[in-house]
C-alpha positions as CSV (number, residue, x, y, z in Angstrom):
1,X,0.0,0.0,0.0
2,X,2.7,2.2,0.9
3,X,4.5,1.4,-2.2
4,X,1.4,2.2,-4.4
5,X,1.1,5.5,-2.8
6,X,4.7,6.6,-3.1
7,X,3.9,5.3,-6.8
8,X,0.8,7.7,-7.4
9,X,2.3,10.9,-5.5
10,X,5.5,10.5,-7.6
11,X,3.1,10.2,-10.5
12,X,1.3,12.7,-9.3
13,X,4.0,15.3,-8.8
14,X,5.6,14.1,-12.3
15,X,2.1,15.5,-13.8
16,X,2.2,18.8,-11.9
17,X,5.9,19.3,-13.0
18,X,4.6,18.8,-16.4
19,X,1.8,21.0,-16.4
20,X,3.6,23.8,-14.7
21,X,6.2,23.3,-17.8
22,X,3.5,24.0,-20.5
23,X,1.2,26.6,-18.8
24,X,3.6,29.0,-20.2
25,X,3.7,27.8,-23.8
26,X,-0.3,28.1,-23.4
27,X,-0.2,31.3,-22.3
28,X,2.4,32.8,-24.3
29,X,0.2,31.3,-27.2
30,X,-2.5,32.9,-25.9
31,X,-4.0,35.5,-28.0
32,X,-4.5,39.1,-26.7
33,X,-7.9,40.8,-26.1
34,X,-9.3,42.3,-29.4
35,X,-8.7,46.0,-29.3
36,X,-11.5,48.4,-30.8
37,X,-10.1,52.2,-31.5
38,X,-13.3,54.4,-31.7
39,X,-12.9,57.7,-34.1
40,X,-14.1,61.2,-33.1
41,X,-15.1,63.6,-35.2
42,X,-13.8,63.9,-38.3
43,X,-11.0,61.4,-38.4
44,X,-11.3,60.9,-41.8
45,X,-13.2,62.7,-44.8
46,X,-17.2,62.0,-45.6
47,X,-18.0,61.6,-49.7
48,X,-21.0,62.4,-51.7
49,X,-21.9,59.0,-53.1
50,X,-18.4,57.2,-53.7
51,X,-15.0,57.3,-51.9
52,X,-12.9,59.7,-54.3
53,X,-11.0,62.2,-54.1
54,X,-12.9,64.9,-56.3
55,X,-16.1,63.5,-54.1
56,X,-14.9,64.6,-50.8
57,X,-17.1,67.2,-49.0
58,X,-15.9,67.2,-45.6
59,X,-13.8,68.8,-44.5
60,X,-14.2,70.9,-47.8
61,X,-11.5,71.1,-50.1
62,X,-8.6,73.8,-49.8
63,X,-9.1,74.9,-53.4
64,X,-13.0,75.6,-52.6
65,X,-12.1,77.5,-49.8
66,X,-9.6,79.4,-51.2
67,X,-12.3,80.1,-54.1
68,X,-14.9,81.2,-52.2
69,X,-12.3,83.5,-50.1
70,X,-11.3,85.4,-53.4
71,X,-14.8,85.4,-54.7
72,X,-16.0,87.5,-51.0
73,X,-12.9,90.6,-51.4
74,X,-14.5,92.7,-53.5
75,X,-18.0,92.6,-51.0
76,X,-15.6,92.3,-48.5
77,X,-13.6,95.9,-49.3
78,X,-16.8,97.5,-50.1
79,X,-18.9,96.4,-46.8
80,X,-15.9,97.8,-45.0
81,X,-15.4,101.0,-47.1
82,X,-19.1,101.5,-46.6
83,X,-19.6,100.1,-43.1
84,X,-22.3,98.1,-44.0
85,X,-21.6,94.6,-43.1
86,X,-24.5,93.4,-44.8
87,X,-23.2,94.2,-48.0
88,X,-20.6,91.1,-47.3
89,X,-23.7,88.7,-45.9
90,X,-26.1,89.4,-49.3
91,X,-22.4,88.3,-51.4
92,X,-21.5,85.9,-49.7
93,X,-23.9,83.5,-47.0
94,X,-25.1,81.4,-49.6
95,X,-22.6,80.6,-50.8
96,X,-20.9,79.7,-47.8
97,X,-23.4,77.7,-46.7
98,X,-23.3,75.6,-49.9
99,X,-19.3,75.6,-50.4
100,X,-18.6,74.2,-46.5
101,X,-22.2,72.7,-45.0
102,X,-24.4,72.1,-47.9
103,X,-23.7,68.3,-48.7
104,X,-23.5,67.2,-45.6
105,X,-26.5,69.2,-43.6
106,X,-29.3,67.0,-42.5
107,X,-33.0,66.9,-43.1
108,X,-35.4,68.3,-40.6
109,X,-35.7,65.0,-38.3
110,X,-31.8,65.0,-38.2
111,X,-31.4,62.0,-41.3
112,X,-28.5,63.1,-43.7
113,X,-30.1,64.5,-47.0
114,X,-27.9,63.1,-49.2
115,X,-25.7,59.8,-49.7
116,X,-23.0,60.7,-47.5
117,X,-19.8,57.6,-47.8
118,X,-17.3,56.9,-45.4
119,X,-14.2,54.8,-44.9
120,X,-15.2,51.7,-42.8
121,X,-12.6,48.8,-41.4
122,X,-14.3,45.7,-41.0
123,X,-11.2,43.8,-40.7
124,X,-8.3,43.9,-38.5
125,X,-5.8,46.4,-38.9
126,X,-3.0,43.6,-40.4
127,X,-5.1,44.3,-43.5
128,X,-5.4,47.8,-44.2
129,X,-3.8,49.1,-47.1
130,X,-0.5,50.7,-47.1
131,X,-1.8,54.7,-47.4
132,X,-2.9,53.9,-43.9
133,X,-0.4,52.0,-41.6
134,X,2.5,53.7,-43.2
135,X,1.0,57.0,-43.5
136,X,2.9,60.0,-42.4
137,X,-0.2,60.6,-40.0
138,X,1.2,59.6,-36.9
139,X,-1.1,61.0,-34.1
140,X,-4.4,61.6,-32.9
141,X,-6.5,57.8,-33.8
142,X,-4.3,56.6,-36.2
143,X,-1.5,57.1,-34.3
144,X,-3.0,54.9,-31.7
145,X,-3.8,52.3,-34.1
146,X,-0.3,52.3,-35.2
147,X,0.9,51.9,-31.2
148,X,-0.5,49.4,-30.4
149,X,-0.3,47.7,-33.4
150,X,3.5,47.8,-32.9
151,X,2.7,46.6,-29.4
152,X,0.0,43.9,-30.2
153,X,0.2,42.9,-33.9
154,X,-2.1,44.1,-36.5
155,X,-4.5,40.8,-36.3
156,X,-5.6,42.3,-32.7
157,X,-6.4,46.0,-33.6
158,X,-9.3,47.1,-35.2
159,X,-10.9,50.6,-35.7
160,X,-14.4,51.6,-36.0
161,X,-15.6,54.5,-38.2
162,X,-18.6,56.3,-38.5
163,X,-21.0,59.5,-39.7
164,X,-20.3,61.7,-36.6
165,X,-23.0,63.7,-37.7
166,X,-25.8,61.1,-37.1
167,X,-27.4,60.0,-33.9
168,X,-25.2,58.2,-31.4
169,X,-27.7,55.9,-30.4
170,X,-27.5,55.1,-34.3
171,X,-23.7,55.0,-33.9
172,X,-24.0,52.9,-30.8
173,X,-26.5,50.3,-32.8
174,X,-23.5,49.8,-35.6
175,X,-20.9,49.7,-32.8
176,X,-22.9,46.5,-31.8
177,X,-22.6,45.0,-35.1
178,X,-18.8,45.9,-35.1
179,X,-18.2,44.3,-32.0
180,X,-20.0,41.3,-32.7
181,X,-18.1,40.8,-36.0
182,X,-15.0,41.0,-34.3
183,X,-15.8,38.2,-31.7
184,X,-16.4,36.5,-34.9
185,X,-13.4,37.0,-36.4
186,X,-11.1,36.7,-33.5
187,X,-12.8,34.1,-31.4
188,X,-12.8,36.1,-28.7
189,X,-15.6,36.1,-26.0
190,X,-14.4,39.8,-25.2
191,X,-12.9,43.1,-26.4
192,X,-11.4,46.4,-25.3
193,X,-12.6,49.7,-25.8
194,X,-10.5,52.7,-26.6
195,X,-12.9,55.6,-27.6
196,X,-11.4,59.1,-28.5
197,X,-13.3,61.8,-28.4
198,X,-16.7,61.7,-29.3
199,X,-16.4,58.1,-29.4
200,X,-16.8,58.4,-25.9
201,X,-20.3,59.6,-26.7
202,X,-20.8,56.5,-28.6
203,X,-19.5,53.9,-26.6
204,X,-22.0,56.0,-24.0
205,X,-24.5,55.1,-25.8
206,X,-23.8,51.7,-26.4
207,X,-23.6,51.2,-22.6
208,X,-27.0,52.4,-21.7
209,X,-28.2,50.3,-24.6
210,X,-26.8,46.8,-24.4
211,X,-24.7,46.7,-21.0
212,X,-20.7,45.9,-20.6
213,X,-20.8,42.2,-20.7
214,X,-18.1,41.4,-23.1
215,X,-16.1,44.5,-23.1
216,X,-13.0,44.0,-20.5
217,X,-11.9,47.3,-20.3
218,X,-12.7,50.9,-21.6
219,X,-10.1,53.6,-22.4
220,X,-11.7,56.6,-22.1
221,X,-9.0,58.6,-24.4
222,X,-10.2,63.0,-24.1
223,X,-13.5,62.0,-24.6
224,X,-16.7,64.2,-25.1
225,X,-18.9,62.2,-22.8
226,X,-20.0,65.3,-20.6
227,X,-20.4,67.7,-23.7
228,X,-18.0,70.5,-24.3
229,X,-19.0,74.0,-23.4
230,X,-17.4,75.2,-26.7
231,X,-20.0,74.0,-28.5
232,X,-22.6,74.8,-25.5
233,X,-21.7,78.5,-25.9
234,X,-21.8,78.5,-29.9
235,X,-25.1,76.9,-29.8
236,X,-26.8,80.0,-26.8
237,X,-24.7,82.6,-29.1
238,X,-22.3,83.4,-27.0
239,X,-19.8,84.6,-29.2
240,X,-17.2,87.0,-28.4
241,X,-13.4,87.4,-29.6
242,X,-9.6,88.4,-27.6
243,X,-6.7,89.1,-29.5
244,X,-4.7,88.0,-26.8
245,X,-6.6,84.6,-26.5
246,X,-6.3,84.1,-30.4
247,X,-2.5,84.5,-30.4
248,X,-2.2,81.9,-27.4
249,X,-4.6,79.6,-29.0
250,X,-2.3,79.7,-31.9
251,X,0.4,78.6,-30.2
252,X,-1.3,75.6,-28.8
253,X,-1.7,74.2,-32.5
254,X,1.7,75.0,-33.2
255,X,3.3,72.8,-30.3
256,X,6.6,70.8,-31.2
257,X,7.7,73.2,-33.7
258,X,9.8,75.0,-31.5
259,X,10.6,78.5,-34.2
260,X,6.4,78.8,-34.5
261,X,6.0,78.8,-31.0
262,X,9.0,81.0,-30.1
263,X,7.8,83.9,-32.8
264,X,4.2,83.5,-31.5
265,X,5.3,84.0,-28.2
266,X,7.1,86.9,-28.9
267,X,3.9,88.1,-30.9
268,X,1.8,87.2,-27.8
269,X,4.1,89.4,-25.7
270,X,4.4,92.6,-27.6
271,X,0.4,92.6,-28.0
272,X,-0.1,92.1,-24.0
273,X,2.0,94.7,-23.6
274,X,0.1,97.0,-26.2
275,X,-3.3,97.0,-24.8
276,X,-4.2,99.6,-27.2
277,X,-3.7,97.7,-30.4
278,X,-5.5,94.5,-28.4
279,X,-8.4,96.6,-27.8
280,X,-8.9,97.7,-31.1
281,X,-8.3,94.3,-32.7
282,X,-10.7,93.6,-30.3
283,X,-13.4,95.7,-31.1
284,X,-13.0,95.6,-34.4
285,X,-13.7,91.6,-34.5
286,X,-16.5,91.7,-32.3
287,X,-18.3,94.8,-34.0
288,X,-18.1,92.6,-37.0
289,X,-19.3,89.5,-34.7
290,X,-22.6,91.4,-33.5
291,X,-23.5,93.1,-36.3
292,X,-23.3,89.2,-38.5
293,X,-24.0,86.9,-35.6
294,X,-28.1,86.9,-35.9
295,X,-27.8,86.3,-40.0
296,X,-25.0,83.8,-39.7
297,X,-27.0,81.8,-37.0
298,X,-30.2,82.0,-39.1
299,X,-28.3,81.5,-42.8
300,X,-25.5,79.2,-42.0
301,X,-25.5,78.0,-38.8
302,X,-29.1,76.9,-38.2
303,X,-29.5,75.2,-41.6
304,X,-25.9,72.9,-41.4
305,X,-24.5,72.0,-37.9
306,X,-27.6,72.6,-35.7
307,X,-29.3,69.8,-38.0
308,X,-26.8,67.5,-36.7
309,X,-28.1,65.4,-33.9
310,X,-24.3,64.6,-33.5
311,X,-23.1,67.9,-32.6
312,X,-26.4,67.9,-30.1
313,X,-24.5,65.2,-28.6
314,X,-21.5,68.2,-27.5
315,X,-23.9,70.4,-25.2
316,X,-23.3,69.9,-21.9
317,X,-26.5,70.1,-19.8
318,X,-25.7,73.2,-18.5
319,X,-26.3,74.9,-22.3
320,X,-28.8,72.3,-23.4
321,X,-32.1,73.7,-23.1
322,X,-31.1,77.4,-23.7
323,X,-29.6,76.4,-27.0
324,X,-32.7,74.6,-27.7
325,X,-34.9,77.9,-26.9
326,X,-32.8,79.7,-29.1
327,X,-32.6,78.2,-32.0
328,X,-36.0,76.1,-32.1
329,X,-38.0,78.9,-30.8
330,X,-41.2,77.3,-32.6
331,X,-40.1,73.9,-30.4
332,X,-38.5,72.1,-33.6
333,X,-39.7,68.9,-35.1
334,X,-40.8,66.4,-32.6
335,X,-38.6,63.7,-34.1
336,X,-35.3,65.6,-34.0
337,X,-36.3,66.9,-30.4
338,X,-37.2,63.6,-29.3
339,X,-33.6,62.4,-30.9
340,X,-31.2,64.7,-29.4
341,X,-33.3,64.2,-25.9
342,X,-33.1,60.7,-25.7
343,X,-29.2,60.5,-26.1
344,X,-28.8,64.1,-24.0
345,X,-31.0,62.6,-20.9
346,X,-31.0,59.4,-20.9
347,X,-26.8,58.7,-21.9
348,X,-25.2,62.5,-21.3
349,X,-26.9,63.3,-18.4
350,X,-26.2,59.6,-17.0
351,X,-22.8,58.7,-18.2
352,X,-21.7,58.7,-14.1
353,X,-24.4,56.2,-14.2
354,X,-23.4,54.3,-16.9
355,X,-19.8,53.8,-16.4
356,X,-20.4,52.9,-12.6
357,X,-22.4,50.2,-13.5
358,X,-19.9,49.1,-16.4
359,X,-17.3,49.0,-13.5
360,X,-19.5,47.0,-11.0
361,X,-20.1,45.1,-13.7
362,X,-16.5,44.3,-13.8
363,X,-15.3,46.3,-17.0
364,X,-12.0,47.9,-15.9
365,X,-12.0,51.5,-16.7
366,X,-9.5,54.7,-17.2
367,X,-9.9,57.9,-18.4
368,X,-6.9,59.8,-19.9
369,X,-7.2,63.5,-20.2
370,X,-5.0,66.9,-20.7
371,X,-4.6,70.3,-19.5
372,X,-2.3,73.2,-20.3
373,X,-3.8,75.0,-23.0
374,X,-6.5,77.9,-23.6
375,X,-9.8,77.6,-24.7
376,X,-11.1,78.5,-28.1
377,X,-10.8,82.4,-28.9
378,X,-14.7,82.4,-29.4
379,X,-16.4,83.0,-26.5
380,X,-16.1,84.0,-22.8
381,X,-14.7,80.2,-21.8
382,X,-11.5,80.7,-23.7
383,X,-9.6,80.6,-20.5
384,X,-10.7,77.4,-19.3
385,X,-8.3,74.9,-19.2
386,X,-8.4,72.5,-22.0
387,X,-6.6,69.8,-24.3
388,X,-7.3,72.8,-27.2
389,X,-10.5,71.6,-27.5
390,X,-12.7,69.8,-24.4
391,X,-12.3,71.0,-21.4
392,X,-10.7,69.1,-18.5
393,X,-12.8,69.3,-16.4
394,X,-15.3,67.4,-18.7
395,X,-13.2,64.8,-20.5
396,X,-11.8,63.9,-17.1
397,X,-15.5,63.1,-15.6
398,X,-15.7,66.0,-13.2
399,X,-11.7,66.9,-12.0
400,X,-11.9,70.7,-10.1
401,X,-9.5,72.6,-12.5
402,X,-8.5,76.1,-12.1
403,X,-8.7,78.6,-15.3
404,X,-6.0,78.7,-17.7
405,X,-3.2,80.9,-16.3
406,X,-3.9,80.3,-12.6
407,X,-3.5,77.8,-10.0
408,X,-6.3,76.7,-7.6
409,X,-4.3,79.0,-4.4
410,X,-2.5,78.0,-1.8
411,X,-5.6,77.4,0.8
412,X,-7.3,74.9,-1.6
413,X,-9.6,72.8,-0.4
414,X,-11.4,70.0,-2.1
415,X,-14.8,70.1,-1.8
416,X,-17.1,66.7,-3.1
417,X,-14.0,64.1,-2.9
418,X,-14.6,60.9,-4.5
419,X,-11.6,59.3,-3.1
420,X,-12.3,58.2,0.3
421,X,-8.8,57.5,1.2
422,X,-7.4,60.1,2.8
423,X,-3.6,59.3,2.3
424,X,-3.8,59.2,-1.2
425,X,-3.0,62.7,-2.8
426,X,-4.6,64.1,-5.9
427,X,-3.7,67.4,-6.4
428,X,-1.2,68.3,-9.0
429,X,2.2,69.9,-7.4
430,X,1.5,72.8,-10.1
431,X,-1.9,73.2,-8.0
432,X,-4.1,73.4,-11.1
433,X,-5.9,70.3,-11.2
434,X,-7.6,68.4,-8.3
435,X,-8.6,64.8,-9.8
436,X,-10.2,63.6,-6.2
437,X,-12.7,65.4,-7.5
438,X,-13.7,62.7,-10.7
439,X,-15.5,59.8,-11.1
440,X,-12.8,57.9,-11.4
441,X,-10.3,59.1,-8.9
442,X,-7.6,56.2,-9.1
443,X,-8.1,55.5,-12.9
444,X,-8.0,58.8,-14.5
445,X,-4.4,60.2,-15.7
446,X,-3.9,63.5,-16.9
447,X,-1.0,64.7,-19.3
448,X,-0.2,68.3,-19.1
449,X,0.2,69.6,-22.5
450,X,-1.2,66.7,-24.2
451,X,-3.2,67.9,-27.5
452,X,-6.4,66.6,-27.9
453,X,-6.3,63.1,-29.1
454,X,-2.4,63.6,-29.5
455,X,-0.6,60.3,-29.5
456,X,2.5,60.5,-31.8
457,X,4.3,57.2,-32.3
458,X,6.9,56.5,-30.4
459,X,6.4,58.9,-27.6
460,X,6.0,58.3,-24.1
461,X,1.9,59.2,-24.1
462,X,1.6,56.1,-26.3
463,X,3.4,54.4,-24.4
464,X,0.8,55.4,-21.7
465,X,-1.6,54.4,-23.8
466,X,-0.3,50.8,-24.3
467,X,0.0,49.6,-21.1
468,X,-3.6,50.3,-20.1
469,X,-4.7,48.4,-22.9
470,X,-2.2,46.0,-22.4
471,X,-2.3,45.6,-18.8
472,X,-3.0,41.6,-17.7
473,X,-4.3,43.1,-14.2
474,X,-6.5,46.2,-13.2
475,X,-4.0,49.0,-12.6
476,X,-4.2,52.6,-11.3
477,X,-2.2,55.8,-10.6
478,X,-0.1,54.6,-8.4
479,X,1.0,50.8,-10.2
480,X,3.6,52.0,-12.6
481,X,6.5,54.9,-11.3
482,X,6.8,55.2,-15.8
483,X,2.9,56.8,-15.5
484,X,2.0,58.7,-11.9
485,X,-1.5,60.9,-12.2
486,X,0.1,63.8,-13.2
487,X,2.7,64.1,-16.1
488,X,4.0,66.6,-18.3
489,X,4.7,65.9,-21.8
490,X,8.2,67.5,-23.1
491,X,6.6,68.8,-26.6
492,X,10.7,68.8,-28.4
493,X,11.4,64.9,-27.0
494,X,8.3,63.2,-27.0
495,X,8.9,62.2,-23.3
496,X,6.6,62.4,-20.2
497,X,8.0,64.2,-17.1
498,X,6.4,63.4,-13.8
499,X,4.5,66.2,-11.7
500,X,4.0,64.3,-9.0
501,X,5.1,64.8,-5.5
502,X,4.3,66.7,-2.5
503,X,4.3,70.3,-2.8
504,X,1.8,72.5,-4.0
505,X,3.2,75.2,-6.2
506,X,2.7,79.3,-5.0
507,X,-1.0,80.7,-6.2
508,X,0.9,82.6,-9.1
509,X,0.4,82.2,-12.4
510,X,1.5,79.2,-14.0
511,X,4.9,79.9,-15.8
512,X,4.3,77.9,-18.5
513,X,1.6,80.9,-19.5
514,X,4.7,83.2,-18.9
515,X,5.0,84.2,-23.1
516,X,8.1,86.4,-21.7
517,X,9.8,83.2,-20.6
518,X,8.0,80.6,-23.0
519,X,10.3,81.5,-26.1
520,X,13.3,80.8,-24.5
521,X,12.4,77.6,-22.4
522,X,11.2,76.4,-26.5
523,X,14.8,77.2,-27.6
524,X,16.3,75.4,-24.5
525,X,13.9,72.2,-24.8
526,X,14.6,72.2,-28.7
527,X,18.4,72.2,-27.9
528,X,17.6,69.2,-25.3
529,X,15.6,67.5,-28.0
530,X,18.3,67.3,-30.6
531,X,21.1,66.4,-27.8
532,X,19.1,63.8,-27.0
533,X,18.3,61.9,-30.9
534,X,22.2,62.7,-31.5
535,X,23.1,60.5,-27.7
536,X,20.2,58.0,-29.0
């Protein structure tokens, strides 16, 4: 008997040693979760009826724009020789309208009037052509494809595409089908998420329609989930213009190119310091913004982007119903109405809702968003703090941010803290974001001059990216030293520098606003920069 047992445990122990010898060679074999990128707006071009070239009608073409442009001097000279701005709007509305918004407006229950194409990618991304994988376009959702691609392998990325004009609960209803055709494909039984943008507003949608069984994890990725009051203020009319914001906003887009951003710092300097000129710019742009606003709104604007149930989806709640009273002052037809209300109420309005269940449900969600750069020069929110185009604030699920240029003070004190452990520290040590204040307190990550959506390859923000989406376990701020809460991307090396630690910066403005000092930092970074691809 004894014999026979020492026979079966050595037998026993031979079959565990064996086991533990090939549970690696499964798992190594093992194929990763399917990844879905979701688009924002606009990632690529909408077609009237077939994907060509000489069919594309949004964005419009350079040579139409620079055609209508030439065509509108001559009304242009004499409205301003005359001071009669109409002059310009009888020329030249029309045509605008027809040359930028006229193919792709939509009918008045929000359906798109005409046959309006789009790229879609219904395989993975080991199969998409050339022009796309070895583009030169290396950022925003492409150049997330392409990371984790590189990362992954091409048969376990896949991007979804879509009319960003439409409904999102539309948008949410071909998301379905997309993520179902992927299990297909891959064999998978679940997938990742990584919406950008207003793909956040879809994958919204989606959730309060069919749940988060089978999606794994979400990457929330600047998303316009809670709206953006941008578009909020456009819609109420709230239009307005500053020199002095336009020349910083300017700079934002020009970030990485180190001589742009050094001359429009300069520029940016001598016009603070000329308040006379900035005023008069000033007034000049916004006399021509009154006395224009009510026949653009009525000409243009009502007739192209209001018909878009899709850019309904950007109103935060806060601008919702105003906008509506403005611009459907008759109460608008019942089935656009009932469209945009449905996603605004029951998704917008409930997207804390919505993701908390996704999470209980046992979904692991982030949220990556960025600060560090001035609103749009269009209305009185320019100097919120933004990624250049949603607010923090928003994208981030409800992080206390203080305005562009200023800290939140010394005697700060968080008021509605989600985080309920009190060691943990969630104010940024340049005191202008407090993320104890999100949903998502220990998931979200915020990258300090991170454009929106801006993920070049080969920088450290992808990097970021990838090992969320990578990430065999549920991680959070504090699991990797590489990716703290807080990080500050060098714009000349494509690195991420930490801001985390324990000191609160003075209540002064933030010096990176400092346009006196910016120029020169740029020239010391770009010097860094090139030291540092000569070392490498």
């Amino acid at each position: 008997m004894k014999h026979t047992l020492s026979k079966l445990l050595a037998l026993l122990l031979s079959l565990l040693l064996a086991f533990a010898c090939v549970t690696p060679a499964f798992a190594a074999a093992e194929a990763p979760t399917p990844v879905i990128v979701i688009s924002g707006m606009n990632s690529f071009p909408l077609y009237l009826d077939e994907i060509k070239e000489e069919n594309q009608v949004w964005p419009p073409s350079g040579k139409a724009i620079a055609k209508l442009v030439i065509k509108s001097l001559p009304s242009l000279m004499k409205s301003l020789f005359t001071r009669d701005l109409n002059i310009f709007a009888d020329a030249n509305f029309e045509d605008v309208f027809d040359v930028i918004f006229g193919a792709v407006a939509c009918d008045e229950e929000g359906n798109s009037i005409h046959n309006i194409v789009y790229p879609t990618f219904p395989l993975s991304a080991g199969h998409y052509p050339d022009e796309i994988l070895n583009s030169k376009e290396n950022e925003d959702e492409m150049g997330i494809v392409k990371g984790l691609v590189s990362a992954m392998g091409g048969d376990s990325v896949w991007f979804f595409n879509y009319d960003w004009r439409l409904d999102p609960m539309q948008d949410a209803k071909d998301l379905k089908a997309f993520i179902d055709s992927v299990k297909t494909q891959s064999g998978a039984d679940r997938v990742t998420l990584v919406p950008c943008s207003m793909g956040g507003a879809v994958v919204d949608a989606y959730l309060s329609l069919y749940g988060s069984d089978g999606i794994e994890k979400i990457v929330y990725t600047m998303v316009a989930s809670k709206g953006i009051d941008l578009v909020g203020e456009l819609f109420n009319g709230n239009v307005t213009l500053d020199l002095s914001v336009l020349t910083e906003r300017l700079f934002n887009f020009k970030e990485g190119e180190w001589f742009a951003q050094a001359m429009l710092s300069l520029l940016k300097t001598v016009t603070d310091g000329t308040p006379g000129m900035n005023a008069l710019v000033s007034r000049f742009a916004n006399w021509v913004l009154d006395t224009l606003s009510d026949r653009a709104y009525g000409e243009i604007f009502a007739r192209s982007l209001v018909t878009m149930p899709g850019m309904w989806a950007f109103v935060p709640d806060s601008h919702y119903e105003s906008a509506k009273a403005k611009l459907f002052p008759d109460g608008g037809n019942k089935t656009f109405i009932d469209k945009i209300d449905a996603y605004h109420y029951g998704v917008q309005n409930n997207a804390e809702t919505l993701l908390q269940a996704a999470k209980d449900n046992g979904t692991d969600l982030y949220v990556l968003a960025a600060y560090g750069f001035v609103g749009f020069p269009m209305t009185d929110l320019a100097y919120v703090q933004s990624d250049c185009l949603i607010e923090t604030k928003n994208e981030s699920f409800g992080a206390t941010v203080a305005p562009y240029g200023k800290t939140l003070g010394d005697g700060y004190t968080a008021a509605g803290t989600v985080c309920a452990d009190k060691t943990h520290r969630h104010l940024s040590t340049d005191g202008i974001v407090d993320a104890s204040t999100c949903l998502l307190p220990e998931q979200t990550w915020f990258i300090k001059f991170n454009r929106h959506v801006g993920f070049p390859v080969g920088t450290e923000t992808t990097d970021l990216m990838v090992w969320l989406v990578t990430a065999e376990t549920p991680v959070d701020v504090r699991s990797d030293a590489r990716f703290p809460q807080f990080v500050k991307l060098n714009l000349m090396t494509g690195k991420l520098e930490s801001l985390t630690g324990d000191t609160v910066k003075p209540s002064i403005l933030d010096k990176e606003s400092n346009t006196a000092l910016r120029a020169l930092r740029l020239l010391l970074e770009a010097f860094d920069g090139i030291k540092a691809k000569i070392s490498g």
